[in-house]
TIBA-982205 format. One record per atom (N, C-alpha, C): z, y, x; residue in one letter. Coordinates in steps of 0.02 Angstrom, whole numbers, plus 50000, padded with zeros to 5 digits. Atoms other than C-alpha are relative to their C-alpha. Layout:
ZYXa ...
***
This chain:
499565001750057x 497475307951282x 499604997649940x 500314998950060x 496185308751142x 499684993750008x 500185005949970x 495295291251248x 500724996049952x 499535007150029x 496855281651230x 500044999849932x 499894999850084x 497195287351049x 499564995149957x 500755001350042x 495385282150994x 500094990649997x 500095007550011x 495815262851064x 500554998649985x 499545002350035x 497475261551012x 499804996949957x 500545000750085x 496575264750837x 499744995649994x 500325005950009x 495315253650884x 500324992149981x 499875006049994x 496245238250921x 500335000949943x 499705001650069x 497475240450769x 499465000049955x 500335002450072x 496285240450639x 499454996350004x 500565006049986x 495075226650701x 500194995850034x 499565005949955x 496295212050740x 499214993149988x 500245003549976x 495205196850785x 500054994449952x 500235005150043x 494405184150646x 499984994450014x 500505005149997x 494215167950656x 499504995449938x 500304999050052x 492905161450542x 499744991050000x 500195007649985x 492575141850500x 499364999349983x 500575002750011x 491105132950497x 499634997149945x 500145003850049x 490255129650339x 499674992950000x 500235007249984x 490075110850321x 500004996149933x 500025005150048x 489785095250191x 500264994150015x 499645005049967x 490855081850205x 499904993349959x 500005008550059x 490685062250132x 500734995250047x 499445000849953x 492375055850186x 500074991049938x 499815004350034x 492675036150102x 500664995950025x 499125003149987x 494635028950090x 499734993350040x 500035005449931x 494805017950248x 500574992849943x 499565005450058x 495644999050181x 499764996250020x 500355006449991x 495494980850201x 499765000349925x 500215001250050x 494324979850041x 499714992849990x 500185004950044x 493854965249952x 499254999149989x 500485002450042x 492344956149897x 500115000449914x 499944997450053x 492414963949709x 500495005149972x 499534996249981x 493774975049750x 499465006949994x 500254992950009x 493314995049712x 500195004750068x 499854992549969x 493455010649817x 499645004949995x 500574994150022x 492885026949828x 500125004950077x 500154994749970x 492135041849910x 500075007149973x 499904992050016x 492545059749921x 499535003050036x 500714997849973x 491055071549934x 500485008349997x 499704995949990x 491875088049986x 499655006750027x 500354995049957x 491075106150048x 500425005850008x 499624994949979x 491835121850139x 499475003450028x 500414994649985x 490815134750125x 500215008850004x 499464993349996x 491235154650149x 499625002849957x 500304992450048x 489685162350032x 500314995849929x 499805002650062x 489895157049841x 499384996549997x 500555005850008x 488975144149763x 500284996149923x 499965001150079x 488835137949588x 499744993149971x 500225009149993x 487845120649616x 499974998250073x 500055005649936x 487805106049736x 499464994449995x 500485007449992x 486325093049753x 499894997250065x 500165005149936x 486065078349849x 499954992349972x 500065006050010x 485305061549867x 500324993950012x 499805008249959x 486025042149918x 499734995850006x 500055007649951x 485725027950024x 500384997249978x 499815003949970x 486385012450027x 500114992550001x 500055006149998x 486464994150062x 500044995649960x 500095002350058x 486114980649927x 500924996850002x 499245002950002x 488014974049978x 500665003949950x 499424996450027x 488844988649878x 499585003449935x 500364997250057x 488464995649698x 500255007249991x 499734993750035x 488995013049637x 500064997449905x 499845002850045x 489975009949497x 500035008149936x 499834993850045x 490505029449418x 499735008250060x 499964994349943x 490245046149487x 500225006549962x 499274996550038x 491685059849430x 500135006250045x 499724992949992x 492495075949454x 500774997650013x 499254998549998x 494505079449496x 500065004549968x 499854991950035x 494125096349450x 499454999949944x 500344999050069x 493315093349272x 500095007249971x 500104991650037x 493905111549214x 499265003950023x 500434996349959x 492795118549354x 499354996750000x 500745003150010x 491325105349384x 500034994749960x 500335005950053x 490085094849273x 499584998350066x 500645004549943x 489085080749380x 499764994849950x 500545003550024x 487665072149327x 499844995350066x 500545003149972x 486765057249398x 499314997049985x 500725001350013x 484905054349380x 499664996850041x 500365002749949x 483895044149476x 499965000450093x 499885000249939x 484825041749634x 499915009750002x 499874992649989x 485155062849638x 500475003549973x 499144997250022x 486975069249609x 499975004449994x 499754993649999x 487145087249530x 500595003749980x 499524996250009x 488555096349524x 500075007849988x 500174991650048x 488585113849422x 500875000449973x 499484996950010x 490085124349389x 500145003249923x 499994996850083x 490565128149196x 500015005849980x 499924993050035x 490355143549118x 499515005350053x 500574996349939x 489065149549294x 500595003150055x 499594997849979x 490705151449363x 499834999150108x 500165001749930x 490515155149565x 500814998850053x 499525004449945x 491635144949692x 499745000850074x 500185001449925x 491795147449890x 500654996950028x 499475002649949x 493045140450019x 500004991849988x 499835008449977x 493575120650037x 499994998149907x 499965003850076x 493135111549861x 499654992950020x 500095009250007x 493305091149854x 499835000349934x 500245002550067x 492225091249698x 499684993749966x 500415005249989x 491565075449704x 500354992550002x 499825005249966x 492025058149679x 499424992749990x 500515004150002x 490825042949713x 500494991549995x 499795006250015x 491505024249639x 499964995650020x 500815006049975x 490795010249733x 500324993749962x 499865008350001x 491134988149702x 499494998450060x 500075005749935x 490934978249867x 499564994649950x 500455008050011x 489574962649823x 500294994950047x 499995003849947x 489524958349982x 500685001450037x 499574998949930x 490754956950144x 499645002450045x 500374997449915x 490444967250313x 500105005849989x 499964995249988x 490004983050352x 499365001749948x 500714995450024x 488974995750228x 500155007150008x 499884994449977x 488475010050268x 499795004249917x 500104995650063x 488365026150122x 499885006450045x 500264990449987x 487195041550163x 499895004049942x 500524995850040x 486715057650079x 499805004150049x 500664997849977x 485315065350099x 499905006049961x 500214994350028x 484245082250050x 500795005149963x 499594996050009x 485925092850027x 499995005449985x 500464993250013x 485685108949944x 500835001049962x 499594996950058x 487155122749870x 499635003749979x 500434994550034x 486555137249759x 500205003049982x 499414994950048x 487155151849686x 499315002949971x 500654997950043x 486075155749530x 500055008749992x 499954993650010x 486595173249523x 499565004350050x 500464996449950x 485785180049655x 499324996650045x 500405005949974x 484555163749708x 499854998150057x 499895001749923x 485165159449885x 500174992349973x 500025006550005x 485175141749941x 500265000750075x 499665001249943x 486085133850086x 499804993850026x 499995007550004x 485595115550139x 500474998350088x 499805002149964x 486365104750263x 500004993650016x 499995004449976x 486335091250375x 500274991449953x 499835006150004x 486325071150328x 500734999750020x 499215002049974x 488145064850306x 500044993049981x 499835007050055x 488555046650292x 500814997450041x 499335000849999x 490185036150303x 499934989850001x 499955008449986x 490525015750333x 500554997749964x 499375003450010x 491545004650251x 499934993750003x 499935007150000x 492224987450287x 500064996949942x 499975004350047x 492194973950158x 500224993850046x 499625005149960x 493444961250247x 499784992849976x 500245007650033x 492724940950222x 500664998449998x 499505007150030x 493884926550155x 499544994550036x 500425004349980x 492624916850216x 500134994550066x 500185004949919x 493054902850358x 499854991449981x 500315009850004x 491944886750304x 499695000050072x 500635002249926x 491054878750456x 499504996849947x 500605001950034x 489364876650436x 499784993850048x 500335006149977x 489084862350559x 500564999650057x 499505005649939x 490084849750688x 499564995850049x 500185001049971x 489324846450832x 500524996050039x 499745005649947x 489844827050933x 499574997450066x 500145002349944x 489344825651111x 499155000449990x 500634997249987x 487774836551054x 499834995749928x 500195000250061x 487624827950891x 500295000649919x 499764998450083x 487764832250697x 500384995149975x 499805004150028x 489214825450621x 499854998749920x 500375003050062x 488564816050468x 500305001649946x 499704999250032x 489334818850317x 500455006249989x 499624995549992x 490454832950341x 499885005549945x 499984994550047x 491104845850208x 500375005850012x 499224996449991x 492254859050194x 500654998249962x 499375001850035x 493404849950079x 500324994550021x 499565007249965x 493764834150183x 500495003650054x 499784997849954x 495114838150295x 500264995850085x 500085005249941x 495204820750411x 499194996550006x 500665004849988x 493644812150486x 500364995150053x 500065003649930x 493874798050603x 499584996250030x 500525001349968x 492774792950728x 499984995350055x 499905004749956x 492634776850830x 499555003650082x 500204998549947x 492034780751026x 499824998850046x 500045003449946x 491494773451162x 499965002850075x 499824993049950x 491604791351284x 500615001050006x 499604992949984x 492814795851379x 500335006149983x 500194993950003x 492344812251360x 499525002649954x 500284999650073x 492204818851208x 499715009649983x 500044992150006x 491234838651168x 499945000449945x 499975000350063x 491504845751025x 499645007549981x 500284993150012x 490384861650962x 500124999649913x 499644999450091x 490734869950773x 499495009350006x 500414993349990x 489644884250714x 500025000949933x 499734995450041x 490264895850569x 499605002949955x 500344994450078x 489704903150396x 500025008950035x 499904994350009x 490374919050445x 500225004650056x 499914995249937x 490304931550587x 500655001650025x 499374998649975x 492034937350587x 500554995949991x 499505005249991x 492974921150568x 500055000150039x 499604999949923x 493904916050741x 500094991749982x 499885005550018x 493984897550767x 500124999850069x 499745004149947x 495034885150895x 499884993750010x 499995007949986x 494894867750948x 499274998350025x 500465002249956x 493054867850996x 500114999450073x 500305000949939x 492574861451155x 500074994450046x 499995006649958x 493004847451293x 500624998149999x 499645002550004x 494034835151273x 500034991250015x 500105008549972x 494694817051366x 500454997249976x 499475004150041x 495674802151297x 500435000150064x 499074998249950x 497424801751385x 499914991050044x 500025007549966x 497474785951512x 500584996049963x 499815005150049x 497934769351417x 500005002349921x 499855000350077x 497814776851252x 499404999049972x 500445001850062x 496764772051098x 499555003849957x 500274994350069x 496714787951008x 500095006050035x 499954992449951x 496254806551035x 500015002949920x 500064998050067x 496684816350861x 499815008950032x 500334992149986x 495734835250894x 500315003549922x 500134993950072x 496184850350754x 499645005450021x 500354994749977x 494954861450745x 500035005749935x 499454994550053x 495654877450653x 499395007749994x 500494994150009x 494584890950580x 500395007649964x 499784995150039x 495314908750539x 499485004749981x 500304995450019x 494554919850417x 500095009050017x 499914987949951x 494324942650450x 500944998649929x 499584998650047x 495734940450292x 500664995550023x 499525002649999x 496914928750384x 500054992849982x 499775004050054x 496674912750279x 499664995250033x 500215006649947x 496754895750399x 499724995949956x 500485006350033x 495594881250370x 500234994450065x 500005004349954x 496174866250471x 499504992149980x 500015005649991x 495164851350521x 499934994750029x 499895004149941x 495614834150607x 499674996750006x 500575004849961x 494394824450714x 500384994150036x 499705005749943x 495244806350760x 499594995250013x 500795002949954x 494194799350881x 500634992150044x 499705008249981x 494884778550922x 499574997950060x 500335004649948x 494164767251037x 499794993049975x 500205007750051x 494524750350927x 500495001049972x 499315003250051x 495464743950791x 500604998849999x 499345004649976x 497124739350864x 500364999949944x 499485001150031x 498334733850760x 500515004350003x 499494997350005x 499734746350727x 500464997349968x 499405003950049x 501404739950646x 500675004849998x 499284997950007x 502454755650678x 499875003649918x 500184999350056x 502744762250491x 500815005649990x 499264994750030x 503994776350386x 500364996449952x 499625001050069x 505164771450251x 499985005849971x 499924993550043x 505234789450182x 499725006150039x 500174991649969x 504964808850222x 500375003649942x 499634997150051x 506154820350153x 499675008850024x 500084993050006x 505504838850149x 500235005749960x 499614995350024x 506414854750142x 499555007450014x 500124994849971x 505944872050120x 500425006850024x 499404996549979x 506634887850189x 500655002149966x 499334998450053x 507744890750033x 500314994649982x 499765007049992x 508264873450051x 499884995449923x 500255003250064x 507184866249906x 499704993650017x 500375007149959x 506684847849906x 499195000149972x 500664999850008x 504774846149915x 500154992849984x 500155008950003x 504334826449833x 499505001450011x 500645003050002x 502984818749880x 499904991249994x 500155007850031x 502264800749820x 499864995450082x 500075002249935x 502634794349984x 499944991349988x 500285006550015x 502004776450025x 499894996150057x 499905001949883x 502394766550218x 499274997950004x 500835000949995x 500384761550199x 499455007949975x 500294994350022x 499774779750133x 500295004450067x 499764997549947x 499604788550296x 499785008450002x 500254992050042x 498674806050213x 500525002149929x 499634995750046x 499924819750101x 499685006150018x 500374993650030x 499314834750021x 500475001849960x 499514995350045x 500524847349959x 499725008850017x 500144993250001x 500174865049906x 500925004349981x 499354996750015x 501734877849918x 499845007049981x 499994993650030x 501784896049849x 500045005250063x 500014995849963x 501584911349965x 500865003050019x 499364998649975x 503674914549963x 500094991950042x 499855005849969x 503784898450058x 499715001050069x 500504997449914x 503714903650260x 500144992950032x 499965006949960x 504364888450325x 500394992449973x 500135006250041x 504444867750302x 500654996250045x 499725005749957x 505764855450385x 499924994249968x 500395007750026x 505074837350386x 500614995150022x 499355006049953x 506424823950412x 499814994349977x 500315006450018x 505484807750412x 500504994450042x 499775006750012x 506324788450411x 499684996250035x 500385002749991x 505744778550531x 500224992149975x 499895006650012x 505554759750487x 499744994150027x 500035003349939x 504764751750618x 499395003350063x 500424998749949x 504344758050788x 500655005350031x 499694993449971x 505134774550872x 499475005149999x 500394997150018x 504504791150847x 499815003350082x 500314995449955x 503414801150981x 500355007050020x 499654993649998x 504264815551062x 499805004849974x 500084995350018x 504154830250976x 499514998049927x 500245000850034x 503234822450846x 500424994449912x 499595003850084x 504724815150717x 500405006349965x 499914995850047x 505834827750637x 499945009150048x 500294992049959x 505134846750676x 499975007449938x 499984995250047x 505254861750585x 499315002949998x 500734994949980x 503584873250545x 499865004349979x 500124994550023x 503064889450523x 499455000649964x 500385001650027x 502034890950391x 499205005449999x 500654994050011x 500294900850391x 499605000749926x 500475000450071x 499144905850250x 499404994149995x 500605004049998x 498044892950213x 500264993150008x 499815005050010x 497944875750278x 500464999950065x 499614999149959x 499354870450387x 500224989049991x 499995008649969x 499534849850477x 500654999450021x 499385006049974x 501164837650505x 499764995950026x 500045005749978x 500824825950619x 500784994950027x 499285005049988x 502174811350609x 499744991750054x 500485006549968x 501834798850760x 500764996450022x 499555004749981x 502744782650787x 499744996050070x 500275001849929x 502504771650954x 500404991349969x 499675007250019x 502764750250901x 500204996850072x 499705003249940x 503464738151029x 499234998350056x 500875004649957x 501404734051101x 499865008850027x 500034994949973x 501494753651133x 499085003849951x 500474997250051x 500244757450995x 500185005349948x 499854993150030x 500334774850894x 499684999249928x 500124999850056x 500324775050715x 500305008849968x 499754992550018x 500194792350646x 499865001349927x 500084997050070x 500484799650467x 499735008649996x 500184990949996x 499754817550422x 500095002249932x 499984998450036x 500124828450299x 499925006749994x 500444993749990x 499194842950248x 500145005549941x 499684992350023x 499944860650180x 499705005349990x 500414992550019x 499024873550100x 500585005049986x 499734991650012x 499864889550082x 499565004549953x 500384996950029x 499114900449944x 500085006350022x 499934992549972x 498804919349992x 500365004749919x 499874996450072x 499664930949872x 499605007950004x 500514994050021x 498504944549789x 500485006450032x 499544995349968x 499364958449893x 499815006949957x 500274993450032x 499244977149802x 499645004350053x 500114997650001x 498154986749842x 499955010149983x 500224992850023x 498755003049773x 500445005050047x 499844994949942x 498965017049912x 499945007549968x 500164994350018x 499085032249785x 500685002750013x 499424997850003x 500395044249766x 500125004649947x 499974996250063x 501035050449627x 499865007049969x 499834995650008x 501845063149652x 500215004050073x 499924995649967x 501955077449784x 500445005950017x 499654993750017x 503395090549808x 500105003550077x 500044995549941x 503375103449940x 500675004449989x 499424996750034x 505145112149915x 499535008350021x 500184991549993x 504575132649894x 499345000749989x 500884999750028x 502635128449839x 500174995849951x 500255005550044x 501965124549699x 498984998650018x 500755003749988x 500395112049743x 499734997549924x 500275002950044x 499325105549611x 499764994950026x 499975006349952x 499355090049646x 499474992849953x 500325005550031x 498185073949578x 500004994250063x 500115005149944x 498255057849657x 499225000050024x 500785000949995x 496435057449667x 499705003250049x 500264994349975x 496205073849759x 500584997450092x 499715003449960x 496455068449946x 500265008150070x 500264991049954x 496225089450025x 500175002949958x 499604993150042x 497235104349992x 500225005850050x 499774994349956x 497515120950061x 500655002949972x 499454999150036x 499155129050062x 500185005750041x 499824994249964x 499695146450092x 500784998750035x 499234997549984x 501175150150184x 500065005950059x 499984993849964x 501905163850284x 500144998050063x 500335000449929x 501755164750474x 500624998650011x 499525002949962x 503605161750512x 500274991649983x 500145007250017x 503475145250425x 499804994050068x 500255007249938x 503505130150572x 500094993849976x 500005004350023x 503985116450465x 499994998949910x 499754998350083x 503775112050269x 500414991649972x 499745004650048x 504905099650159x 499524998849963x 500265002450042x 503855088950097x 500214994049983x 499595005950018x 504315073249994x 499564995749928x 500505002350043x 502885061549925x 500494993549951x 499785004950042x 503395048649777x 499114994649992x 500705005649995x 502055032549797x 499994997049918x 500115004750076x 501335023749632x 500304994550015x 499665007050009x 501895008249710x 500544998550046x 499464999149963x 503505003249765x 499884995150073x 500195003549942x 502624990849897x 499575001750061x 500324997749950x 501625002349988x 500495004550024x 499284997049958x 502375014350132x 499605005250007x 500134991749968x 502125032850214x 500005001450047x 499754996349945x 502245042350360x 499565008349983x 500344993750002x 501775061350394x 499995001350065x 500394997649917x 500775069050533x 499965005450005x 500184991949990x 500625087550592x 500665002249982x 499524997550041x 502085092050490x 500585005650070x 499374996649935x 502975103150663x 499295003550029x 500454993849985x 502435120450724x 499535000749983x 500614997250031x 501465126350605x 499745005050005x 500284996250010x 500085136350628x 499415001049943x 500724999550041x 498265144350548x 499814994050014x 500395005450011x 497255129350511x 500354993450049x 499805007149983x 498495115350560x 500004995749938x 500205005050040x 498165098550460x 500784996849984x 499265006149988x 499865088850390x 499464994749948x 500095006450023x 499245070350354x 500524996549981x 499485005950028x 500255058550236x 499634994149995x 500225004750012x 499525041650258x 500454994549988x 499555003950071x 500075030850133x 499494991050003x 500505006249975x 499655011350187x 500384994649937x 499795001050050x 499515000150035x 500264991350014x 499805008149979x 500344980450032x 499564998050039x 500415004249967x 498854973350072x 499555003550077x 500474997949939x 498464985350206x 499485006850011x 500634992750040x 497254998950117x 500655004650018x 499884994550002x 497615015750191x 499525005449950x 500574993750027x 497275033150121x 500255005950039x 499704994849943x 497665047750205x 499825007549925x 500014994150028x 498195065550092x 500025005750080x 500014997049958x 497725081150178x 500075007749984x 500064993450019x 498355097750182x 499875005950056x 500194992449939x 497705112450286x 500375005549991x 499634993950011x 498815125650312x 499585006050009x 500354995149992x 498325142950305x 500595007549980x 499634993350000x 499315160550329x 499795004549929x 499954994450051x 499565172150179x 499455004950021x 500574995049990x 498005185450178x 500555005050024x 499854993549989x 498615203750254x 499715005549935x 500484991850006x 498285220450151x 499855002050070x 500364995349966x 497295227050264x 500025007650004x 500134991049980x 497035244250194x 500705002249978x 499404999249988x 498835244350185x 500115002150071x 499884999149916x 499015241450362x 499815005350038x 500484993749947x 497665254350410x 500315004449986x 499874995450039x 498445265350291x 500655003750076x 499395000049980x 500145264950378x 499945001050079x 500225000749927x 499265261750567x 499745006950012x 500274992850009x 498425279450539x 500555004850009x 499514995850002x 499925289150471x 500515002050058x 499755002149941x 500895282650606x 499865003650063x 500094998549926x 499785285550746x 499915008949980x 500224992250005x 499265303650663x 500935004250021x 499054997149972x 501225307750671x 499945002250071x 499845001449941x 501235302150826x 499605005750063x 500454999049991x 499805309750891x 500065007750008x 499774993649971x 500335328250839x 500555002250036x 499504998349973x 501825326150889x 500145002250095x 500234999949930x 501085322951072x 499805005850026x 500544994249981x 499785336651053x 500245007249977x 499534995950014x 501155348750986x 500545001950028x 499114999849989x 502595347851068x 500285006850028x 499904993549990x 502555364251142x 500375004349961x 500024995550066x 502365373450998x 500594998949959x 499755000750043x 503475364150896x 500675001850015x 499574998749979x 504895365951008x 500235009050005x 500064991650018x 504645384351023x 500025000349921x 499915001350075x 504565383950836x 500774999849979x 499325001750015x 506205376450819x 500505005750033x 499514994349972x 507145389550946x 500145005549961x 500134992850042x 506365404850846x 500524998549947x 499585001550062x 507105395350695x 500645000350000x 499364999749968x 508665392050759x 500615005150026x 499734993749997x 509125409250831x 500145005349913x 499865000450076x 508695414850643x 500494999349962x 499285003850078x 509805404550544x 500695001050045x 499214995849989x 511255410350698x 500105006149959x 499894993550033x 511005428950642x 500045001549935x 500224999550071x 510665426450464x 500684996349990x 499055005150014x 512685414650470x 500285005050007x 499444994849951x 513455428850566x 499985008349968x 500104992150040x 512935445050465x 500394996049909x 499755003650067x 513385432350309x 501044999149992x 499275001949949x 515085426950386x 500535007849995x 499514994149974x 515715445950420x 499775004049906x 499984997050073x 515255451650227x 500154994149950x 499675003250068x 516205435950140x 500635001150030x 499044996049972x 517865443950269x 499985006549942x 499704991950038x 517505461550195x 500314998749906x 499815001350077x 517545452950003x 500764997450020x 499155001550017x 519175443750036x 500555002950017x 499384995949973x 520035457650103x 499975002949954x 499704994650056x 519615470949960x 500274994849944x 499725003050048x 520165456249851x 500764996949996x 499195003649985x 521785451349909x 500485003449963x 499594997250043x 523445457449818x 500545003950060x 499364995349966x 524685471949856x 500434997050002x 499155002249996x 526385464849946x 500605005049968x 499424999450045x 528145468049842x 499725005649969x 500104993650035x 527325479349716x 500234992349944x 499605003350068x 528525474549541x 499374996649943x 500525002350077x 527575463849396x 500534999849972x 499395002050060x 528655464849229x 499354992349951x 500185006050064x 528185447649104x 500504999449975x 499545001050036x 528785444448958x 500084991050001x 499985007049999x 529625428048929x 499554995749957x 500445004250021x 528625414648865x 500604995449971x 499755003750037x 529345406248712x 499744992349974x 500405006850024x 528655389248673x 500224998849925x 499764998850092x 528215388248489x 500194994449959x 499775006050007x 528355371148478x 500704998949995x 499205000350033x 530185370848505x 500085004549957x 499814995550071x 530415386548408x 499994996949928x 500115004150068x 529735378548254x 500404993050009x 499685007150011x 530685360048283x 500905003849988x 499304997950015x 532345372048297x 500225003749929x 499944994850055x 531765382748123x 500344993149956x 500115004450052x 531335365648040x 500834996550012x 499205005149992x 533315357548107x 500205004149982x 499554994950026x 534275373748026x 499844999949919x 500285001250058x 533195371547868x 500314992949969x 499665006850026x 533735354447827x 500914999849996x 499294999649977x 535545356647902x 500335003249907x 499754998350014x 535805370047775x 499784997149922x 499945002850056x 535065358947623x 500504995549996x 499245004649999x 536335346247678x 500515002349957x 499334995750011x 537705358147656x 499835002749900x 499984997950085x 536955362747488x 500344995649936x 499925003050011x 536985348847420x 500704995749995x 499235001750003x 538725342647457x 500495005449979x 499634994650037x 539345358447387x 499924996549933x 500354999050071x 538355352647229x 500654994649982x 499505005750027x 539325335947249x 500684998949976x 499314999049994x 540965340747277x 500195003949933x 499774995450082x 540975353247115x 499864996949944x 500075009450071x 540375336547005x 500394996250015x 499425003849980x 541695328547062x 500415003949957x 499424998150053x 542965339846995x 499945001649931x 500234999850071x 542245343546844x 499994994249940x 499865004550011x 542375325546819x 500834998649988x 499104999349985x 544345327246857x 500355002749925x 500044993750069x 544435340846742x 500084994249917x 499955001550061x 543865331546593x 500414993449995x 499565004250003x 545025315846631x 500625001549965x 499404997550004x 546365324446639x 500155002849911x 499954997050062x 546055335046463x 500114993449957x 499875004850032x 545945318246394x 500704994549980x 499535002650012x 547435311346420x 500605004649956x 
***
């Protein structure tokens, strides 16, 4: 008995820890960023002893500058930077343990691509007692998305085309091949380009018009056309007009001209698509190539208008469509935070948060308000909640820039020496009650017989009182009557008055005649 007791005990008052890993974190907001475009880094640590400073060094690539380096929690920490070495110290020597995002690092993009951001030599401290903790190298990547899609060279059947810029957008090229190759080789690593490569003139025709189309990492087309002839021929098919509409049915002019066979129009980023309805005026138009609708892309974007004359010769007009990109927002914050039944302290800035709640808790109302009405949300984790489950709100901004808020759940602490308190009492109850029971039961009988004999000797001497107390049958009582004095006195006070009445009308009645009396003598 006294075995089991001991592990009952045991196991209740030594339920099973789990204990996290102290770590240093450099976490930087994910995003299509910009060439002069900002972002930042959060330098974060979760540690379990206390700690009162933070130092550490940085790396990193001449493509990115550090612009500021800041606090969220200004009450709590002051940071310094000195010669490439970030310290962070707690005000007043105040000591801090568990999950603190104290840290924020500023950067500006120079360049485009990938840079990387380390720290280095990592050290916490707690001056009070002069322990030190260090930890492992942490670093973090961020993209810097190009704009970038110039070609840097045009390669014809293995040689350099002469002249070539990025601002011409037709070349044409007389031929005497067949078989025409076309190579194109790029400013910029993560552009994507089409139209290179092999290409033959069509049997009986004159002309081979190539587009060779360059997209930038940001989206933003570059078209340009290679028309490659054979000879001179004479063309004679020609337009009278071009009427252009856009999707909100607006008329585009242009300085159209039946000998001007190049147009250049720029349209605004609400403008997705173009309908061309061109006039012919002598010839017939090419299938698919007279009136056509078009979807418009960012950047540059080609009409080709081809006619066919009676000699079967192709006269083509082009007209060339920029699309401007619109500055998309960037801002992926959130204002504001409401958890219905918590209060969070909430900063947009601060991207990590712990949050108590109690263990029957599986889901929380939460309900973020964004700074901008053009970026969007979703939430992650947010179902069956347990200890250390994560809910993610990533918040993705117009242009694409995510951020991700993060809250770690975490169970309400226990009293403990509550628990033991109560786990003790309990089992001690319990315990004699086991190792007693004999006794106690015997106990109770003794008692029991007791309090019969001690009722029953009680019982037969409250008979003997109510018998010598009871009253003798038909023995005579005389009482006197009971007068109530109240009426007595209301019947003195009605005989009292009655007989002033009567006085009084005696009085009257004998002034009356007395009155008589002297009438009478008078006459």
């Amino acid at each position: 008995m006294s075995k089991k007791f001991f592990f009952l005990i045991s196991f209740l008052l030594f339920p099973i820890m789990v204990f996290a890993k102290d770590e240093f974190v450099l976490e930087c907001d994910k995003g299509n960023y910009y060439i002069d475009d900002q972002f930042i880094c959060r330098v974060s640590i979760n540690q379990d002893a206390s700690y009162d400073e933070i130092d550490f060094n940085y790396e990193f690539d001449d493509g990115i500058e550090l612009v500021d380096v800041r606090s969220n929690y200004e009450k709590v920490w002051q940071i310094t930077n000195d010669k490439q070495t970030i310290s962070a110290k707690t005000k007043s020597d105040t000591q801090e343990s568990g999950l603190q995002e104290y840290g924020i690092l500023l950067f500006k993009a120079k360049t485009d691509g990938i840079h990387s951001i380390k720290l280095i030599n990592i050290k916490s401290k707690n001056s009070s007692n002069n322990t030190e903790l260090t930890y492992d190298d942490v670093n973090s990547e961020v993209k810097v998305i190009s704009t970038n899609n110039n070609i840097k060279e045009i390669k014809i059947n293995g040689k350099v085309l002469e002249g070539f810029t990025n601002t011409e957008k037709l070349y044409s090229l007389q031929s005497l091949d067949e078989k025409i190759n076309i190579e194109v080789t790029l400013e910029n690593e993560f552009a994507t380009i089409t139209g290179a490569g092999d290409y033959t003139f069509a049997k009986d025709s004159n002309e081979l018009i190539v587009p060779i189309t360059v997209l930038s990492e940001n989206g933003n087309q570059k078209v340009v056309l290679i028309r490659f002839y054979k000879d001179d021929k004479i063309q004679s098919g020609s337009l009278n007009g071009i009427l252009i509409k856009d999707n909100k049915n607006n008329n585009l002019i242009i300085d159209f001209k039946p000998d001007v066979y190049e147009y250049y129009l720029n349209v605004t980023s609400s403008v997705t698509s173009l309908e061309i309805s061109p006039e012919a005026g002598n010839g017939e138009f090419v299938k698919n190539y007279g009136k056509q609708t078009i979807k418009l892309l960012n950047g540059d974007n080609v009409v080709q208008i081809r006619l066919k004359d009676d000699n079967g010769n192709i006269r083509t007009y082009f007209i060339f469509i920029t699309k401007t990109i619109k500055n998309a927002s960037s801002n992926n914050y959130i204002s504001n935070l409401k958890i219905d039944g918590y209060n969070l302290e909430f900063s947009k800035r601060v991207k990590n948060y712990v949050l108590e709640i109690k263990k029957n808790v599986n889901k929380l109302d939460i309900t973020p308000t964004l700074e901008d009405d053009s970026a969007s949300y979703i939430i992650k984790g947010n179902d069956n909640l347990t200890e250390g489950s994560v809910i993610k709100i990533i918040v993705t901004a117009e242009n694409g820039a995510r951020a991700t808020y993060q809250i770690t759940i975490k169970y309400k602490s226990v009293n403990y020496a509550l628990y033991i308190f109560l786990v003790v009492a309990v089992a001690g109850v319990g315990y004699i009650v086991v190792k007693y029971k004999g006794v106690i039961k015997d106990t109770y009988k003794s008692l029991s017989k007791k309090f019969e004999v001690k009722n029953s000797v009680k019982n037969t001497n409250v008979k003997k009182s109510i018998d010598k107390k009871a009253p003798v049958k038909n023995k005579k009582t005389s009482a006197k009557p009971v007068v109530n004095k109240e009426i007595k006195k209301q019947a003195t006070t009605k005989n009292t008055n009655t007989k002033k009445k009567t006085t009084k009308k005696k009085k009257a009645n004998k002034g009356k005649k007395k009155k008589t009396s002297k009438k009478s003598k008078k006459k």
